[in-house]
C-alpha positions in Angstrom: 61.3 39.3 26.5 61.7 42.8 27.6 58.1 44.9 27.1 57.5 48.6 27.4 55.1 49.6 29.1 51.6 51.0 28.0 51.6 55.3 27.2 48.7 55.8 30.2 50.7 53.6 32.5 53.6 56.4 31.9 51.5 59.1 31.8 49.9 57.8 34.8 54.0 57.5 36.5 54.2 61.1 35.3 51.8 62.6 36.9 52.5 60.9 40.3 56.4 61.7 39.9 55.4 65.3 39.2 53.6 65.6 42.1 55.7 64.0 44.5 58.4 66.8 43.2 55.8 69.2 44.5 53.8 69.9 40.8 50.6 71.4 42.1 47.2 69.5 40.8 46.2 72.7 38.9 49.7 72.8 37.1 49.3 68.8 36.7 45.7 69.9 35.2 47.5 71.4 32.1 50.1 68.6 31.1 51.2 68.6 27.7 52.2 65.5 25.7 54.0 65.7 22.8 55.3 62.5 20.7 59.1 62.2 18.4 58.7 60.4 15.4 61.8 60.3 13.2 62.2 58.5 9.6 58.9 56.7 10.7 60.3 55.8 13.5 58.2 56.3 17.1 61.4 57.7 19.4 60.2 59.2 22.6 57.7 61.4 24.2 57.7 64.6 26.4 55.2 65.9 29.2 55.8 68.9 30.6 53.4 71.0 33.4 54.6 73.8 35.5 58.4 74.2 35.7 58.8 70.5 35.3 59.4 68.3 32.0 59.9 64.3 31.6 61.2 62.5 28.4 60.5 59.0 28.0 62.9 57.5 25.6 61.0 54.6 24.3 63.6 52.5 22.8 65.8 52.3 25.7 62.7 52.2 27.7 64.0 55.3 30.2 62.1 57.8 31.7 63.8 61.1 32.8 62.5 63.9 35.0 63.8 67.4 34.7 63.6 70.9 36.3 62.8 74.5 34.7 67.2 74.9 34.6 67.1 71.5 32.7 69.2 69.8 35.8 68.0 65.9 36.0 65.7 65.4 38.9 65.3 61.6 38.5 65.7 58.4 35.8 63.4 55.5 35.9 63.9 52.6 34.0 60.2 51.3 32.6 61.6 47.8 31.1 59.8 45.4 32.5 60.8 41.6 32.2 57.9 40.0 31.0 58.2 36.0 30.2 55.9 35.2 26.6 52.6 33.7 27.2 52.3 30.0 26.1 49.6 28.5 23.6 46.6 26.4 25.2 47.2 22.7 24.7 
């Protein structure tokens, strides 16, 4: 069963990806989330600091990083295989 991950596990990703793409810790201190619903549907979120900005498309479980020209710095992919936990006996 494929899972995504938790939203402060990805924010958490975020702001360690930001940083290692050289985001200072007082542009990191004034991320902005936003969240995409559409039709009721929960579709993605953004979080941008500095010149910086990541999408995570939820349903395809990808996470993309891009600069302040909108060129793509980096994609990771957050699916995690996860087997289902069995009932106690």
């Amino acid at each position: 069963m494929r899972l995504s991950p938790p939203d402060w596990e990805v924010r958490q990703l975020v702001r360690r990806t930001f940083r290692h793409l050289g985001l200072s810790e007082t542009s990191l201190e004034e991320l902005h989330e936003t969240i995409l619903f559409q039709d009721g549907r929960y579709l993605a979120r953004s979080y941008r600091a500095g010149q910086l900005m990541a999408m995570w498309l939820v349903e395809v479980g990808i996470l993309q990083f891009y600069d302040q020209e909108g060129r793509m710095l980096r994609t990771i992919n957050l699916l995690l295989e996860k087997k289902p936990a069995r009932a106690a006996a």
